[in-house]
C-alpha positions as CSV (number, residue, x, y, z in Angstrom):
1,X,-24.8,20.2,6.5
2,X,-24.9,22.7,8.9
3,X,-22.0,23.8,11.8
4,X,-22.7,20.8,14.4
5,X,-21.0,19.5,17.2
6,X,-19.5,15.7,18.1
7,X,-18.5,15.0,21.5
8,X,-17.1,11.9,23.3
9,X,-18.5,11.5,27.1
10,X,-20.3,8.3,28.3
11,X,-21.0,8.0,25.0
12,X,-20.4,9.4,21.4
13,X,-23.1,12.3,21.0
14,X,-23.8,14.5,17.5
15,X,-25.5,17.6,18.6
16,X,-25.9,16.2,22.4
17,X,-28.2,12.9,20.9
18,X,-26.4,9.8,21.1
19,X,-25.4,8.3,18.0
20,X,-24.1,4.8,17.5
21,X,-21.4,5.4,14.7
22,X,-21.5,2.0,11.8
23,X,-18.6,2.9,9.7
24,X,-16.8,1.1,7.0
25,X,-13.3,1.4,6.1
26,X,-12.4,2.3,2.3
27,X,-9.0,3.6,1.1
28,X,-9.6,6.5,-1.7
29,X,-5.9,6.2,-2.9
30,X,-6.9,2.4,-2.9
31,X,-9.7,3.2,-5.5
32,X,-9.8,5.1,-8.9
33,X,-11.1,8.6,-8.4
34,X,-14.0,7.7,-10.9
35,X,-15.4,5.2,-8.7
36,X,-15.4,6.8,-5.3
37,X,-19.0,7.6,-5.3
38,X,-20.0,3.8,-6.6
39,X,-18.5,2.5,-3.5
40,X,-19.9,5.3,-1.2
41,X,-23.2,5.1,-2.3
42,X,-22.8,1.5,-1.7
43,X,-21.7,1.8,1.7
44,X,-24.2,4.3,2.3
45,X,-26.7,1.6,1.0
46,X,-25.2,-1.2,3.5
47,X,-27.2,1.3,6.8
48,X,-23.7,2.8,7.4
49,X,-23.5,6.2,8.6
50,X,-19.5,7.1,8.3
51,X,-16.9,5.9,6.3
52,X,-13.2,6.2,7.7
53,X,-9.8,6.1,5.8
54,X,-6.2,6.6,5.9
55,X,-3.8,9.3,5.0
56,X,-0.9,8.0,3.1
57,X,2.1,10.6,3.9
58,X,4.4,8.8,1.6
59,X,1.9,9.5,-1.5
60,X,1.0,13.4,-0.4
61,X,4.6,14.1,0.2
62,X,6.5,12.1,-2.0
63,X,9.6,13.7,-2.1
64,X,10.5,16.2,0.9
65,X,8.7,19.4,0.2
66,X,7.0,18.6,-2.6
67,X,3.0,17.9,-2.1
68,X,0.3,15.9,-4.3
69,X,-3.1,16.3,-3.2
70,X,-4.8,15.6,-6.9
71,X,-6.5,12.8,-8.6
72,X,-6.5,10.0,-6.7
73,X,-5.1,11.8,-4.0
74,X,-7.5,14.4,-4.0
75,X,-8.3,13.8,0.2
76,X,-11.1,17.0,0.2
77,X,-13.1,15.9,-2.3
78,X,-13.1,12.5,-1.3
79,X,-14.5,14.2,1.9
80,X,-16.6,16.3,0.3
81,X,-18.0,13.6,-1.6
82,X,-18.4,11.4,1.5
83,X,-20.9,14.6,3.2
84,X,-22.8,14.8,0.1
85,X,-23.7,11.3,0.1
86,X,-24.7,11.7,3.9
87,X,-21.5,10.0,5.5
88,X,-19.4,11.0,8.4
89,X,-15.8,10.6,8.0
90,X,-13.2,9.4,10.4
91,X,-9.8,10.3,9.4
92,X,-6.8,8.5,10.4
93,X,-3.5,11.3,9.6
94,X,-1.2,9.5,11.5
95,X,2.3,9.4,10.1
96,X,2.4,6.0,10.4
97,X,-0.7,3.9,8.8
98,X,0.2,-0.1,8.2
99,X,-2.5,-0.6,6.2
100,X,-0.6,-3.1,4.3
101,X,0.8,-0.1,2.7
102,X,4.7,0.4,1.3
103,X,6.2,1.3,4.7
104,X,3.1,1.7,6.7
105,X,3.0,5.0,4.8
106,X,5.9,6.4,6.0
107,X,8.0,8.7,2.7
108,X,10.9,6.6,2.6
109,X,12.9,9.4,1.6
110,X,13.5,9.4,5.3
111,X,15.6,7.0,5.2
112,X,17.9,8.7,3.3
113,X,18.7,9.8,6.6
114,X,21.7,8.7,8.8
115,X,20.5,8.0,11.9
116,X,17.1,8.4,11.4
117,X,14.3,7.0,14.4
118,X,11.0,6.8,13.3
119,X,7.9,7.0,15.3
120,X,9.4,8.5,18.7
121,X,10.6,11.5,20.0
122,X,12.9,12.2,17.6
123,X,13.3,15.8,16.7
124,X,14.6,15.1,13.1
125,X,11.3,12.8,12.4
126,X,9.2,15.1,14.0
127,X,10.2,18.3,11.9
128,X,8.8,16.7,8.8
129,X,6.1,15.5,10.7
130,X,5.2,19.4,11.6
131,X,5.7,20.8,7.9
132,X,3.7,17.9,6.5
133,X,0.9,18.2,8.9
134,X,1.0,22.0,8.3
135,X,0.4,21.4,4.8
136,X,-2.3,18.6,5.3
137,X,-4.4,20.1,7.8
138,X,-5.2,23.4,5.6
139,X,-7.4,20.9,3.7
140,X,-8.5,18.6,6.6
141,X,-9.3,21.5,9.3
142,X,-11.8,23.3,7.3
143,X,-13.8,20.2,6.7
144,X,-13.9,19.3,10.5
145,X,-17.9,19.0,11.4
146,X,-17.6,22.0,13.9
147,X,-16.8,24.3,10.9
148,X,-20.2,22.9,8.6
149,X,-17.3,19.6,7.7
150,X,-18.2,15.7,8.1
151,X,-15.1,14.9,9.8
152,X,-16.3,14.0,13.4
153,X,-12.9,12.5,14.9
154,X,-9.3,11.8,14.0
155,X,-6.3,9.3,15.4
156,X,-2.8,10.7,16.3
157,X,-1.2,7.3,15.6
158,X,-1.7,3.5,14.4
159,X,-1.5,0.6,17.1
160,X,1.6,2.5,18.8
161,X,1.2,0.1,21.8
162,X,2.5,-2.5,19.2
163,X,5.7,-1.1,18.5
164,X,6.6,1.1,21.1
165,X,5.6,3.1,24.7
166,X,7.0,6.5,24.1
167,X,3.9,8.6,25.4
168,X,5.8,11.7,25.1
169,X,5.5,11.3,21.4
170,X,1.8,10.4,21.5
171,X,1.6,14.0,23.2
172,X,3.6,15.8,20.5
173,X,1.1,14.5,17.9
174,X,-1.8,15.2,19.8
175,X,0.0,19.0,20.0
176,X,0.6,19.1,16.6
177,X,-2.5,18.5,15.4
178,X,-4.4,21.0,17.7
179,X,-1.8,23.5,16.9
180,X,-2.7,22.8,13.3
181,X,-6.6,23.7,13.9
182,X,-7.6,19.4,15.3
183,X,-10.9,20.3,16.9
184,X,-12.9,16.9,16.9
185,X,-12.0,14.4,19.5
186,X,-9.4,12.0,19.1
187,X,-8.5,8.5,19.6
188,X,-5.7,5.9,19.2
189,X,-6.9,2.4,17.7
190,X,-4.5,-0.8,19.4
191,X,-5.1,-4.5,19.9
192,X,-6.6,-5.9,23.3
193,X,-4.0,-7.7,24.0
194,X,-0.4,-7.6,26.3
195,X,0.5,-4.0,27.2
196,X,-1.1,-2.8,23.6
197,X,-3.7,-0.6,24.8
198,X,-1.4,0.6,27.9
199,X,1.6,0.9,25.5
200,X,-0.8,3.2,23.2
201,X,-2.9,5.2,25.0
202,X,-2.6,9.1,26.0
203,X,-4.8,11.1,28.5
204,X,-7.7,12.9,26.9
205,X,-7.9,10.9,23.9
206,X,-10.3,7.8,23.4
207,X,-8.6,4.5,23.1
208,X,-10.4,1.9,20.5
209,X,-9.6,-1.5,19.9
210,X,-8.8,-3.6,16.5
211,X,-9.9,-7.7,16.7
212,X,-11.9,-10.0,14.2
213,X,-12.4,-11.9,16.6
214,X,-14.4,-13.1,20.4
215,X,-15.8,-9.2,20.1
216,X,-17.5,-9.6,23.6
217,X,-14.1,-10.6,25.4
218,X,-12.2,-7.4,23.6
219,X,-14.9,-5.2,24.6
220,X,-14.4,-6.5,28.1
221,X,-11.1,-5.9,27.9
222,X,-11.3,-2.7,26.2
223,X,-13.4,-1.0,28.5
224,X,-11.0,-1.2,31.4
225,X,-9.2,1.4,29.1
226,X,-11.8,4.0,28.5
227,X,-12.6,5.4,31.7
228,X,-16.4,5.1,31.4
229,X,-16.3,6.3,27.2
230,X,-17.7,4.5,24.5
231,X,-16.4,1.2,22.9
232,X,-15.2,1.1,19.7
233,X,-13.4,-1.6,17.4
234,X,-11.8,1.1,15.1
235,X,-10.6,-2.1,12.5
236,X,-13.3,-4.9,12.7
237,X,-11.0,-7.4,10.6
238,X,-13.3,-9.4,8.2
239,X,-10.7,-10.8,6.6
240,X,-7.0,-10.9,5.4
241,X,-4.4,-9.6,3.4
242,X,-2.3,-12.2,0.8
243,X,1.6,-12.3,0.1
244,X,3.2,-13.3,-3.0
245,X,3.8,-17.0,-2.0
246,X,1.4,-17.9,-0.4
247,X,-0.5,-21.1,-1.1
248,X,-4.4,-19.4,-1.5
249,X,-6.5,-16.4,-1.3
250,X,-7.1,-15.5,2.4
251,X,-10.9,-15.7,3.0
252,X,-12.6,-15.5,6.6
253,X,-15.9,-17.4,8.1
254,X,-19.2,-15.5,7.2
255,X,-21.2,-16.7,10.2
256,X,-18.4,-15.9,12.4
257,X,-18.2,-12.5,10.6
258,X,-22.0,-12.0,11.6
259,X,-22.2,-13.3,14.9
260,X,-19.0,-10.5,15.7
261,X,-20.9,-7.5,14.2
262,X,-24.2,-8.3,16.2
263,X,-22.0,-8.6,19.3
264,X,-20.0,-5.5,18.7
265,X,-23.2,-3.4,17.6
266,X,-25.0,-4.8,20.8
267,X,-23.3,-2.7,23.3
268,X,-20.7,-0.7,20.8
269,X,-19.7,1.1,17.6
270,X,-17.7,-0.1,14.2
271,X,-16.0,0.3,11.5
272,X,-15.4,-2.7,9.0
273,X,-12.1,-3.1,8.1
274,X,-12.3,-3.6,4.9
275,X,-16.0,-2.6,3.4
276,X,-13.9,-1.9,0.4
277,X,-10.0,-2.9,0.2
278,X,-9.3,-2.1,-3.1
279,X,-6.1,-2.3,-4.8
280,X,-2.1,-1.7,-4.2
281,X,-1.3,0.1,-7.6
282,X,1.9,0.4,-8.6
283,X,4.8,-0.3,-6.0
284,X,2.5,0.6,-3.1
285,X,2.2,-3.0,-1.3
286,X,3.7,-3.1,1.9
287,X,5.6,-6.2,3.2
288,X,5.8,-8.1,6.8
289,X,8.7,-10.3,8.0
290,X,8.8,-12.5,10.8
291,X,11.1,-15.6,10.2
292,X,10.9,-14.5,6.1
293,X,9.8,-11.5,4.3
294,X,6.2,-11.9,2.7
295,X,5.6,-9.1,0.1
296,X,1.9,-8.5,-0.1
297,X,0.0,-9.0,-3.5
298,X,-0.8,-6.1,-5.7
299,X,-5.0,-7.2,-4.9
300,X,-6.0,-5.4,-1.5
301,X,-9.2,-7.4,-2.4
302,X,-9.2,-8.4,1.7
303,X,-12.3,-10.9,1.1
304,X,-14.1,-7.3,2.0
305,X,-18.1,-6.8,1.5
306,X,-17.0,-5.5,-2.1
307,X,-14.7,-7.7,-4.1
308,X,-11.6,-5.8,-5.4
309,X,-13.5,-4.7,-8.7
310,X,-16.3,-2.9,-6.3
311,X,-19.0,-5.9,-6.6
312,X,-21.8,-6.7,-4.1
313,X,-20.6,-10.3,-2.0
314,X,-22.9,-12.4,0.0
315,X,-21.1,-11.3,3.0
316,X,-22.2,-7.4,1.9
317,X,-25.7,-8.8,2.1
318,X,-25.0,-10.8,5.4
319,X,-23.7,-7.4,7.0
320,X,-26.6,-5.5,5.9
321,X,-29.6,-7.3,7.4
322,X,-27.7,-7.1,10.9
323,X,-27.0,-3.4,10.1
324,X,-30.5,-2.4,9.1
325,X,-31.5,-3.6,12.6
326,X,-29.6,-0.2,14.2
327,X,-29.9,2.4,10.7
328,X,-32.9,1.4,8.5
329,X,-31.9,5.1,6.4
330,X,-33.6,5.2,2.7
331,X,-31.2,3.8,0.2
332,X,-29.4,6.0,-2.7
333,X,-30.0,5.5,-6.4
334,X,-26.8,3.8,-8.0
335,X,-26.1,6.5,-10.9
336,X,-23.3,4.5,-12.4
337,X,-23.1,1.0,-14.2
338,X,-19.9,-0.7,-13.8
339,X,-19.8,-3.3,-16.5
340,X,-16.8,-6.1,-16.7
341,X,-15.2,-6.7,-20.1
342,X,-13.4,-9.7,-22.2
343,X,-11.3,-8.3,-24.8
344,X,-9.7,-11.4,-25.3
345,X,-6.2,-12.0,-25.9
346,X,-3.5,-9.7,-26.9
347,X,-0.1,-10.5,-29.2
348,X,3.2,-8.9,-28.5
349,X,3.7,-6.2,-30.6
350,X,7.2,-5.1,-29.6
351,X,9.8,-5.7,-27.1
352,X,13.3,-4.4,-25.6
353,X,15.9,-6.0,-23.5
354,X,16.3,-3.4,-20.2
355,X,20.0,-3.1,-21.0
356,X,19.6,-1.8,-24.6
357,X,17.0,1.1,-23.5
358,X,18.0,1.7,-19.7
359,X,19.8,5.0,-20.6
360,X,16.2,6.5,-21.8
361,X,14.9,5.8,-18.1
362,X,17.4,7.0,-16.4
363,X,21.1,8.5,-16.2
364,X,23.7,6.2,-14.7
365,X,25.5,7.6,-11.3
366,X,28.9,6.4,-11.1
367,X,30.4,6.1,-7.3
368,X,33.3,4.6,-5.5
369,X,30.7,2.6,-3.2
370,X,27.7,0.8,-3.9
371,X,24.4,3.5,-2.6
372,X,21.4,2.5,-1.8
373,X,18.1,3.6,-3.2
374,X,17.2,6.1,-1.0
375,X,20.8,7.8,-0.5
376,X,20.3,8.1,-4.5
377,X,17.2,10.2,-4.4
378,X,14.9,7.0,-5.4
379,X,11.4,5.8,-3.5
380,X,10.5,2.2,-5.5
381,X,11.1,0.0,-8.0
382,X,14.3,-1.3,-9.1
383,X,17.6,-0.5,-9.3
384,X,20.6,-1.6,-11.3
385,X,23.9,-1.7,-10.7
386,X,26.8,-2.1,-13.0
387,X,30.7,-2.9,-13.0
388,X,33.6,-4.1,-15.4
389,X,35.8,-6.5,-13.4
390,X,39.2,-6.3,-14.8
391,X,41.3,-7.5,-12.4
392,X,39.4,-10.8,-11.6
393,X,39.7,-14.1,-13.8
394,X,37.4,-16.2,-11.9
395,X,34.7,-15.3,-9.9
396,X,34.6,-18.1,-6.9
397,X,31.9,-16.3,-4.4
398,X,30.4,-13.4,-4.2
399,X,28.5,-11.3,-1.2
400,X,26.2,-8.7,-1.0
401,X,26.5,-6.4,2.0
402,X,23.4,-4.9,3.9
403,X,21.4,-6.0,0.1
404,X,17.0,-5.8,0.0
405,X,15.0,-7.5,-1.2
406,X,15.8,-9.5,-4.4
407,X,19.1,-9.4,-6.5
408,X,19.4,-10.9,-9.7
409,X,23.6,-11.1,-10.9
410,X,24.5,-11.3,-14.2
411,X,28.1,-11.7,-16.0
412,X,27.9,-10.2,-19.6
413,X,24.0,-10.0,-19.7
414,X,23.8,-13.8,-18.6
415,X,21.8,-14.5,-15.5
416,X,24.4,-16.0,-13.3
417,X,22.0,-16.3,-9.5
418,X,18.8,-14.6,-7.8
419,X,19.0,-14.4,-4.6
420,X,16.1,-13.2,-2.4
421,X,15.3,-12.1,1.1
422,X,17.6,-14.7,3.9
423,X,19.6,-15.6,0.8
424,X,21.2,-12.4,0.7
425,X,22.6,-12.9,4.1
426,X,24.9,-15.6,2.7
427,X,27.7,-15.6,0.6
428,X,26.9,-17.6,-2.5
429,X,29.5,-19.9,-4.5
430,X,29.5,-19.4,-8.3
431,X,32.8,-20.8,-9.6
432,X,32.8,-18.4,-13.1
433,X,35.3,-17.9,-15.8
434,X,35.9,-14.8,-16.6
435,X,36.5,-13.1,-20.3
436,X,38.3,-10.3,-20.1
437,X,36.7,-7.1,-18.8
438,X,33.3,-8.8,-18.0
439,X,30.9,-6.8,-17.0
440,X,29.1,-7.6,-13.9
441,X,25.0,-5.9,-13.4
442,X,23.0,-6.5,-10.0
443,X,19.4,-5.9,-10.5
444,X,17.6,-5.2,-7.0
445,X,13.9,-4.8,-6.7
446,X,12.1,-3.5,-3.5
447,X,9.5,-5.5,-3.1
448,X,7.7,-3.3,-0.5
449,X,9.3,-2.1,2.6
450,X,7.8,-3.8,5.4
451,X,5.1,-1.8,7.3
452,X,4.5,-3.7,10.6
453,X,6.8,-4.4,13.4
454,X,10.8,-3.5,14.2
455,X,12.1,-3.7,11.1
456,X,10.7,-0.7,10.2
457,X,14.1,1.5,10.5
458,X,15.7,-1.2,8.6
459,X,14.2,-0.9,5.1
460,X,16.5,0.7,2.7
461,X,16.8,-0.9,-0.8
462,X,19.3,-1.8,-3.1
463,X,22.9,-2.5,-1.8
464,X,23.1,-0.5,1.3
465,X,26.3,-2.0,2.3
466,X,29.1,-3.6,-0.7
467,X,29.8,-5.6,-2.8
468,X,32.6,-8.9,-2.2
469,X,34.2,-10.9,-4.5
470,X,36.6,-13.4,-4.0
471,X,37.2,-11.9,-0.4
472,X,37.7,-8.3,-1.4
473,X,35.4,-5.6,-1.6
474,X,34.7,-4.5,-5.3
475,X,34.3,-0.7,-5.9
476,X,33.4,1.4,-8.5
477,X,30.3,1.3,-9.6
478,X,27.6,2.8,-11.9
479,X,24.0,2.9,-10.4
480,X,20.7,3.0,-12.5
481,X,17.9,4.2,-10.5
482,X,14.5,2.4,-11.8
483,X,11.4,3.6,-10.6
484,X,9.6,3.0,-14.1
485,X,7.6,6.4,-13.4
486,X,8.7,7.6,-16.9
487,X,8.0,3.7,-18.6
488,X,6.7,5.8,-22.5
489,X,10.5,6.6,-22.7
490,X,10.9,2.7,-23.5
491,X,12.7,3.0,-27.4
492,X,11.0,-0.6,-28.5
493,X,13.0,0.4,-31.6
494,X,16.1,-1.4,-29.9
495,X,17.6,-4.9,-29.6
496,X,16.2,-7.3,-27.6
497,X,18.1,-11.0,-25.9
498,X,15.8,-13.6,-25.2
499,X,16.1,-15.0,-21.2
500,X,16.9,-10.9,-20.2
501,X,15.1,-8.5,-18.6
502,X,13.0,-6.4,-20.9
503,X,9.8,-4.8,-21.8
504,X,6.6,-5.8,-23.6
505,X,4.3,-4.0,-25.6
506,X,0.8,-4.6,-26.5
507,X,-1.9,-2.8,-28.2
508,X,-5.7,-3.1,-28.2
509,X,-8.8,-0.7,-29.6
510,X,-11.9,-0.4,-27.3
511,X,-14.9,0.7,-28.5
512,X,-17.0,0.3,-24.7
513,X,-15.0,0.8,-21.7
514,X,-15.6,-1.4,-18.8
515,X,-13.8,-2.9,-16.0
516,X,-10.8,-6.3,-16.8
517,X,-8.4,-8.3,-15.3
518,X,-5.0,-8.7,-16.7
519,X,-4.6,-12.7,-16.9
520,X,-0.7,-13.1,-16.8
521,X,-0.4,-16.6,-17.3
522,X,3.2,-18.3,-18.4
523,X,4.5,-14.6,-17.5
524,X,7.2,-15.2,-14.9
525,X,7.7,-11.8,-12.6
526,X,7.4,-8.2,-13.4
527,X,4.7,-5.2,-12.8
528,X,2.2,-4.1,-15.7
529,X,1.3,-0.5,-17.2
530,X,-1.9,0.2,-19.3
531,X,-1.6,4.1,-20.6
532,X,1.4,4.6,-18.2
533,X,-0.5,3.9,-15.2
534,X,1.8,1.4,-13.1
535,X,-1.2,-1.2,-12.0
536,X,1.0,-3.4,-9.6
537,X,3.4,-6.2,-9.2
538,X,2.5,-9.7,-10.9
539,X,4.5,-12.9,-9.9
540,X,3.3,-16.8,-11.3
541,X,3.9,-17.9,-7.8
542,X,0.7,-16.8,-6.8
543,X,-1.6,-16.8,-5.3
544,X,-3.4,-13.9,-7.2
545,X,-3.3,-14.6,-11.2
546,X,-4.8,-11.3,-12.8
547,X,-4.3,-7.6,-12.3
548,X,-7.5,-5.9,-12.6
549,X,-7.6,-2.6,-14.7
550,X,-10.4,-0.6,-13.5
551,X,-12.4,0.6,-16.3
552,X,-11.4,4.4,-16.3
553,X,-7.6,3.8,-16.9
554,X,-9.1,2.3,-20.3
555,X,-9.7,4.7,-23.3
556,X,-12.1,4.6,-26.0
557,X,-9.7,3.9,-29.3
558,X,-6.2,2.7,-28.7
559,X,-4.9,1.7,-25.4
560,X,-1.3,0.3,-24.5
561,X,0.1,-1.9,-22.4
562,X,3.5,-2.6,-21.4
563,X,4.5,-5.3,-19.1
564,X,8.4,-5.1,-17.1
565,X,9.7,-9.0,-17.4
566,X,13.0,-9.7,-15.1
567,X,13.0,-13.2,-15.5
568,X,13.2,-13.7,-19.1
569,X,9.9,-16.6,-18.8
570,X,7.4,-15.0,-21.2
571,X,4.6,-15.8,-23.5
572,X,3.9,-14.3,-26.6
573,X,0.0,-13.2,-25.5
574,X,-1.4,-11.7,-22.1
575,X,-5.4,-11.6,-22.0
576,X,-7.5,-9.4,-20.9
577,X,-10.3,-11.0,-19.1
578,X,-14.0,-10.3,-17.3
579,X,-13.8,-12.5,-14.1
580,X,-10.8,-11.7,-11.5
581,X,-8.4,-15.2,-10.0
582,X,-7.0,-15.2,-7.0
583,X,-5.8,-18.3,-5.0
């Protein structure tokens, strides 16, 4: 494509000719590289024009100063890909995403420091803001549409008006990003309702709403807000998100669905959140609490127009007859076949209790006070901490202090309590004997910092606070950071107890690759690896029942997978089967 120009007046205008932007939200960190142009070319195919995403800061800077922008990460060529398909992109860089996403995409090694206020005017938070975004935008500025780029517009944050009215920091991001080469027009994206849209708003930028519901009243609504611009529902929700727990798979009404995008594309532009949700890999899923914490599923599946595993729904079908009224474009060639596999069930082949091969993941710290994930230089997964008591002969109670999100206590290897979420909060009666110099281990998990609402700032993991027993605070400890990103340094060669934590192997040849779903099934709770790659969280409570292995993480010959058990319920077989289960 040529240099062109977008422009946001009565109206949105490519070039000074109105265009009417139909855009569908897809995630690529969501998505195996390999299949980014399968999806595209199917929302191409749908009569969309643009597809919009997320930035993830807490995946491109994972640690402070260090930067990933490869693989699945790889945001240009996403982009570039998107433009040579014959999309637009709208890109959403805002430090702070939701998204469902671990800490609304916020790296949480900032949590690591004291005092730390996010999402304000805040000059600590704001200095890594500027050297991320200095980093970020030497890939996105280039590929902005007034430079030959399909980038037409960007968003300086995420439903601020939700959380909080600071407009001063709205300004600093709109500053930072024109200071870092932003020339496309911008916008903020809120709900139309309360002070939302007042709340999130900044001069000069276009406000657009987020609803899945009574489009014409939000419009209505909306409208007061954009001083004579166009309307635009940046998130058309058409459908949900799922927590671990919950009793099915979250689906929404297809005529309803239909009826909204004919009203919204009547007098106003979209983009469908989700065309293609996609999946949570490894210990990406963000969290909400309200009265309870609800973990979201390791599926981002989001009863979208594609299903999870990238396949064509009814409602994809639905969607496109109303679409093809406003962009009848010729249709792409589909260039790749993505073909579902069985390859039946799998025996253990090896296994290892946690405690017998914990020192090859990871080097114990020792420290007078209990530390919390972050203060020990750790993002995710778990984290184990470990005692002797040798002055205690019972242990009557015992307290965690300032603990998230699920502890598990054991005395001499032997689960003793699990305690999760508002259980923490209490002190818990146990009533124990104790041999001499017992040893005492406190396996945390995060189960995905919460990204949505005021209990952001309030997400560090592990034991931020102490430990009590018996009344008295019990120091000295040794901490075991777990964040399973090294999980081939397992030594299956070691002992295993059954009822423990531990680690599973399996092995199976493939001869075709092709796309599965990890049935789990008598497994209690744990997260799965195929070739090292962490594929997400799995829990029997529901409601989703298989992990789905795109087909790409499978090699022709031997593959392995490993799955991470903490509550010593296993099986001797996982499958590996051609049809996804959820709810």
């Amino acid at each position: 494509m040529i240099e062109s120009r977008f422009d946001i007046k009565d109206d949105f205008y490519l070039n000074d000719e109105k265009i009417k932007i139909i855009s569908g939200g897809m995630h690529y960190f969501r998505i195996v590289k390999e299949y980014w142009r399968d999806r595209l070319v199917k929302l191409k195919n749908l009569g969309c024009n643009t597809v919009e995403t997320y930035i993830p800061w807490n995946m491109h800077e994972p640690h402070k100063g260090t930067y990933c922008f490869e693989g699945m990460l790889d945001i240009k060529e996403y982009i570039e890909l998107a433009q040579e398909i014959g999309l637009w992109v709208i890109v959403r860089p805002s430090p702070y995403i939701c998204a469902e996403w671990e800490f609304g995409g916020l790296p949480a090694w900032l949590l690591a420091e004291d005092g730390m206020r996010l999402r304000g005017s805040y000059e600590p938070f704001l200095n890594h803001v500027r050297d991320y975004y200095k980093e970020l935008f030497k890939i996105l500025s280039p590929l902005q549409i007034n430079y030959g780029g399909p980038i037409i517009m960007m968003q300086i944050e995420n439903e601020y008006g939700y959380y909080g009215n600071d407009t001063n920091y709205l300004e600093i991001l709109k500053d930072i990003m024109i200071q870092n080469g932003t020339v496309v027009p911008m916008i903020t994206s809120d709900g139309p309702w309360g002070d939302a849209l007042n709340c999130g708003s900044v001069p000069g930028v276009l406000p657009t709403a987020n609803f899945g519901s009574k489009a014409k009243e939000q419009f209505e609504i909306l409208e007061k807000h954009t001083s004579g611009g166009p309307l635009m529902c940046m998130e058309f929700w058409i459908g949900w998100f799922d927590y671990w727990g919950s009793d099915k798979h979250q689906t929404s009404d297809l005529s309803d669905n239909v009826k909204n995008l004919s009203d919204i594309l009547q007098v106003g532009n979209v983009n469908i959140y989700m065309f293609h949700g996609g999946t949570n890999f490894g210990f990406m899923n963000g969290s909400n609490y309200y009265d309870k914490l609800t973990p979201d599923v390791t599926s981002y599946d989001y009863d979208s127009l594609l299903t999870e595993g990238g396949k064509i729904t009814p409602k994809y079908e639905a969607f496109k007859k109303i679409i093809k009224e406003y962009n009848n474009s010729p249709e792409l060639e589909y260039t790749s076949q993505v073909i579902d596999m069985n390859y039946g069930d799998l025996k253990v082949k090896e296994k290892v209790s946690l405690s017998e091969t914990i020192n090859d993941l990871t080097e114990g710290i020792n420290s007078t006070y209990p530390k919390s994930m972050e203060k020990l230089g750790q993002n995710y997964g778990y984290i184990l901490y470990r005692s002797y008591l040798t002055k205690e002969k019972k242990i009557e109670k015992i307290r965690l202090w300032d603990a998230s999100d699920r502890a598990q206590i054991f005395i001499n290897d032997k689960l003793i309590t699990t305690l999760y979420d508002l259980e923490l909060l209490n002190e818990v009666s146990l009533g124990i004997d104790l041999a001499e110099n017992s040893k005492i281990d406190i396996l945390v998990e995060n189960m995905g910092r919460v990204n949505f609402g005021p209990k952001l700032e309030k997400q560090r993991k592990g034991i931020d606070g102490g430990v009590q027993i018996n009344d008295h605070g019990h120091l000295n400890w040794e901490h075991f950071t777990l964040s399973l990103d090294n999980i081939t340094n397992v030594d299956f060669s070691k002992g295993y107890t059954e009822g423990t934590p531990a680690f599973y192997l399996f092995e199976f040849d493939c001869e075709r690759q092709g796309d599965t779903y990890l049935d789990f099934s008598g497994w209690g709770k744990g997260c799965a690896f195929i070739n090292g790659f962490n594929l997400g969280r799995f829990w029997e409570i529901g409601p989703q029942k298989r992990l789905y292995i795109p087909g790409p993480l499978i090699k022709v010959g031997k593959n392995t997978i490993i799955l991470f058990e903490t509550e010593g319920k296993v099986t001797d077989t996982i499958s590996l089967i051609d049809q996804p289960c959820i709810g």
